[in-house]
N, C-alpha and C positions, 0 to 999 in steps of 0.2 A: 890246575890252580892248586898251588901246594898249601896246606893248611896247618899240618903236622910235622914233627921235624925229629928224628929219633938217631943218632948216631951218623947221620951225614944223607940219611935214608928220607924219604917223606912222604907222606901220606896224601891221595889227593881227589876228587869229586873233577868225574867227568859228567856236565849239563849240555847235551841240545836238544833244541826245537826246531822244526821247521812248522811253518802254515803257507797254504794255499787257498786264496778266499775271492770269489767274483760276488758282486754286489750292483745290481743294478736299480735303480728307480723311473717311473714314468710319470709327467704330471699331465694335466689340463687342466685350466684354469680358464674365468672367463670373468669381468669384469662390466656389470651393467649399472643401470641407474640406481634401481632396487633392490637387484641382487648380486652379490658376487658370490662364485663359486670355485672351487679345486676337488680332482678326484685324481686318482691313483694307483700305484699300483708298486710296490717294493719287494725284490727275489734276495737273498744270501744266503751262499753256500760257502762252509769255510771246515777245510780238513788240518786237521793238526797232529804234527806226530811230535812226542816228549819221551828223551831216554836219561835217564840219569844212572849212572854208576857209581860207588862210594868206595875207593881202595882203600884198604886197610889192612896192611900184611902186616902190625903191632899188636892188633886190637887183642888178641888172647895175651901177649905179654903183658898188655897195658894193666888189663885185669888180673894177672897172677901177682904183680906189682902190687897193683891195690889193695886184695884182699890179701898178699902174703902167703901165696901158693895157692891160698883153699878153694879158690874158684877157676876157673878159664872159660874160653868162650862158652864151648858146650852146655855148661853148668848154668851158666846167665841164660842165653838164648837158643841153644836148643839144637843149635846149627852149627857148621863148621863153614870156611869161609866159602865161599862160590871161586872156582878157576879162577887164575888172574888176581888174587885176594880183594876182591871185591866181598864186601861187609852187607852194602845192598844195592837191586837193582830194581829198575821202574821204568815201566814202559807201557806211555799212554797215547793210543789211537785214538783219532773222535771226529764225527762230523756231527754240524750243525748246521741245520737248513731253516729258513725263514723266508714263508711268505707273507704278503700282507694286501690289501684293497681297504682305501680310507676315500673319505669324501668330507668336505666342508662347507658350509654356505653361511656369509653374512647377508642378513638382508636390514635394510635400513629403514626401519620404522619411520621416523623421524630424518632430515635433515643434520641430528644430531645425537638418536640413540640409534644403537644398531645391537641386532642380538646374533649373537653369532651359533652353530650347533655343528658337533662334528662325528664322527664314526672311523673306527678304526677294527679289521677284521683279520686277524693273523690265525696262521699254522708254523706252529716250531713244533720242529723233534731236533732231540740229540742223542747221537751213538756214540757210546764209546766202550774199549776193551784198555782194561786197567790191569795191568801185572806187575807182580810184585815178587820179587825173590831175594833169598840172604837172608843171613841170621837179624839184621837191625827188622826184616819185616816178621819174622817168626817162618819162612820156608817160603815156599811156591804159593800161592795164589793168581785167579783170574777170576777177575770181576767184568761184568756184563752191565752197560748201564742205558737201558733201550726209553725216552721220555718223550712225551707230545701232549702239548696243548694247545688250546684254540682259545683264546684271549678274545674277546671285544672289549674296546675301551672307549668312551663315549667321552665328550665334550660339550660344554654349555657355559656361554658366557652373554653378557652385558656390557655394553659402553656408552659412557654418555659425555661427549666432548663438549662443554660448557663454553669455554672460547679457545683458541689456536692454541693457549697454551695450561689450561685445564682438562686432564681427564678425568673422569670417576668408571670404575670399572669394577666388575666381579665378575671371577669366571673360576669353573669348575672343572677337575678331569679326574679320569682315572686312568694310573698308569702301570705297567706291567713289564717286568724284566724277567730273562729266560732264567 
């Protein structure tokens, strides 16, 4: 994808990604007079690999341009350009696994209030190896990024169906993203 465009020449950012990701869920559910119920059970595992490259065989003219000789790349960023004149490169490995076991029961008070309570019980981790090289990054680096948490999230609600087409309701949750 060309961005830059210098004497006939051009500059250009090579981006991809792949992912590979299974995701399963299991329910049961059960439907009675007084009580209804669902429990559960949710697996994701999802690998991603990101490479990006930024070519740039101007980027010291560009700068000796600008400042009028007194600087070049070296002098800005420290670095000289990486083979291939790539400016910078990045490349990010990662898995992210998630488990989970939830459960819910409405039970009906009344023919016409019902309280509902819920439970949700997760494990996430995520891995990933983050690199980074080229003068736009300031050189070489490798980042390590090892994370796990165990989430519960609870649910609690009310309803009170007044006729077919009146509800009044309150309900509460707590929610959690990785």
């Amino acid at each position: 994808v060309p961005y830059i465009t210098i004497d006939g020449q051009y500059e250009s950012a090579v981006h991809e990604d792949t992912q590979k990701a299974f995701t399963q869920e299991f329910r049961l559910q059960y439907t009675g007079d007084r009580v209804d119920w669902l429990v559960g059970a949710f697996y994701l595992r999802s690998k991603k690999r990101s490479y990006q490259d930024i070519i740039s065989p101007y980027t010291d003219q560009l700068i000796r341009q600008a400042t009028d000789g007194a600087f070049g790349l070296v002098d800005i960023f420290g670095a000289e350009l990486l083979p291939g004149d790539v400016f910078y490169r990045g490349i990010t490995n990662s898995v992210d696994e998630q488990t989970a076991v939830f459960a819910q029961a409405d039970i009906h008070l009344t023919e016409k209030l019902k309280l509902t309570a819920g439970l949700r019980a997760s494990r996430t981790t995520f891995k990933a190896d983050i690199y980074g090289d080229g003068p736009l990054n300031g050189g070489e680096d490798l980042t390590h990024v090892n994370q796990k948490e165990d989430p519960i999230t609870p649910k609690l609600g009310i309803s009170y169906q007044a006729d077919p087409s009146l509800l009044f309701y309150a309900s509460a949750a707590k929610g959690f993203r990785v």
